[in-house]
C-alpha positions as CSV (number, residue, x, y, z in Angstrom):
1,X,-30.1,-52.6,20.6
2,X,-27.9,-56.2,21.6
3,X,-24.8,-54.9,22.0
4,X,-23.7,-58.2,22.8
5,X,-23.2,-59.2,19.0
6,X,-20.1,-57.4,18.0
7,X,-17.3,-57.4,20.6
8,X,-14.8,-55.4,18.7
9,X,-11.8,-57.2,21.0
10,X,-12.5,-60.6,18.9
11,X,-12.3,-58.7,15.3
12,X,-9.8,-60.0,13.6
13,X,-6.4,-57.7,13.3
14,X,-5.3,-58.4,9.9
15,X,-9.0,-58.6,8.1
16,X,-11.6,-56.8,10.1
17,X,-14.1,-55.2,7.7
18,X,-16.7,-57.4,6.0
19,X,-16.9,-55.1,2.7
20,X,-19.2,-55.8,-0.2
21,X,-20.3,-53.7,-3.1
22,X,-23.4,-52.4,-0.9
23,X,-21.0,-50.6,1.6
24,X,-17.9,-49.9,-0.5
25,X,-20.1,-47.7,-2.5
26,X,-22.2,-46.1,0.8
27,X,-18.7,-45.0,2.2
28,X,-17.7,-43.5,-1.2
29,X,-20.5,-41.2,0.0
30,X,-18.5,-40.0,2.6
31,X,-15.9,-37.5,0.7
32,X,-13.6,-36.7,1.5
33,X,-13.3,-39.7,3.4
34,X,-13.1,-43.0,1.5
35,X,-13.0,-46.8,2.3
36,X,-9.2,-46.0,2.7
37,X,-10.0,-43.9,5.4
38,X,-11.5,-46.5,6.9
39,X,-8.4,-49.0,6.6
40,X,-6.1,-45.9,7.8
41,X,-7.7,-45.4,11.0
42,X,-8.0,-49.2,11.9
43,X,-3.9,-49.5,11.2
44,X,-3.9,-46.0,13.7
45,X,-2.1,-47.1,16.8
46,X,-3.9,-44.4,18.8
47,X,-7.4,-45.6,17.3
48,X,-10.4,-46.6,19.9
49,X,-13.7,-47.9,20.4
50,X,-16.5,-45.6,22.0
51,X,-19.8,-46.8,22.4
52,X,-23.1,-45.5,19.6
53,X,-25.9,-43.9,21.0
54,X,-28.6,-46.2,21.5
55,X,-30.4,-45.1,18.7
56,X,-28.0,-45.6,15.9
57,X,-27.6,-48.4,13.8
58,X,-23.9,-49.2,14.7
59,X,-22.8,-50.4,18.3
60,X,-19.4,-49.4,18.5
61,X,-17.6,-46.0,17.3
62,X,-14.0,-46.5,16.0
63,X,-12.2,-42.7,16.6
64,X,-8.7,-42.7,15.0
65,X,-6.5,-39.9,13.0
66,X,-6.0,-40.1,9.3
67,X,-3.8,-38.0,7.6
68,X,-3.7,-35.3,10.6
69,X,-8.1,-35.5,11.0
70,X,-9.3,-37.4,13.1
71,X,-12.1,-39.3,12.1
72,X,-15.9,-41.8,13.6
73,X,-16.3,-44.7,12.0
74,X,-19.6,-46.8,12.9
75,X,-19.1,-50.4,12.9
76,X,-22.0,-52.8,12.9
77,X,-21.6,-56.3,13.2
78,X,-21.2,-58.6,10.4
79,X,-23.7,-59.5,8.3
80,X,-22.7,-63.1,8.6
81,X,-22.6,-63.2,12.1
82,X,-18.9,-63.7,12.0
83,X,-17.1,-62.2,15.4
84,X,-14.1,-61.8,13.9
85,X,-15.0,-59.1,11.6
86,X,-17.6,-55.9,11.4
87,X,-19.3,-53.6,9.0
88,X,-18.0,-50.2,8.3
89,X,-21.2,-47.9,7.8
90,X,-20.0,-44.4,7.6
91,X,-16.8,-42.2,8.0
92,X,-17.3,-38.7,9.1
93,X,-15.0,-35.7,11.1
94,X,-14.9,-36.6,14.9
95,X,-17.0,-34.8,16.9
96,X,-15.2,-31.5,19.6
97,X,-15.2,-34.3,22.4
98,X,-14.4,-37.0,20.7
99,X,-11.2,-35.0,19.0
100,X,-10.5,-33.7,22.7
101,X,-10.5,-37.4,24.3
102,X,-8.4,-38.7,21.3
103,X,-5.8,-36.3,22.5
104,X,-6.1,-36.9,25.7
105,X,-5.6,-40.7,25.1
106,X,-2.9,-40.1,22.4
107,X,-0.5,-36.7,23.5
């Protein structure tokens, strides 16, 4: 996988998701998570970035608290090939360790 594609420090604050109808309605998937979810736990101040496995199709795991769970979001790059934003492709519960370092990071 290049990881070298999507370097989540030049995604753009105020716009970063590149949604479309393909991926709105794959995260609607996701219940009870929604696209909202997704656009809550960018604006979390405590949010951050952990690397995917190798073998997954994102490169970069947002972890962030919405609503009181915290949440992974895999971002891929942009379909465009734009830096400044990234693709959303899932939002599910946070794994034990990710929940554990989010608290660790945030107390």
């Amino acid at each position: 996988m290049n990881r070298d594609g999507f370097d989540p420090s030049l995604v753009e604050p105020n716009d970063p998701f590149e949604l479309d109808d393909w991926n709105r309605a794959h995260l609607a998937k996701y219940a009870p998570f929604t696209e909202e979810s997704v656009l809550d736990a960018w604006a979390d101040p405590g949010m951050f970035f952990a690397i995917a496995a190798d073998d997954r199709s994102a490169d970069w795991l947002m972890i962030a608290d919405v609503g009181g769970a915290i949440v992974q979001v895999p971002l891929a790059p942009s379909q465009s090939g734009d830096p400044r934003r990234c693709r959303p492709i899932g939002v599910y519960a946070a794994t034990a360790a990710q929940i554990e370092r989010y608290r660790e990071e945030n107390p």
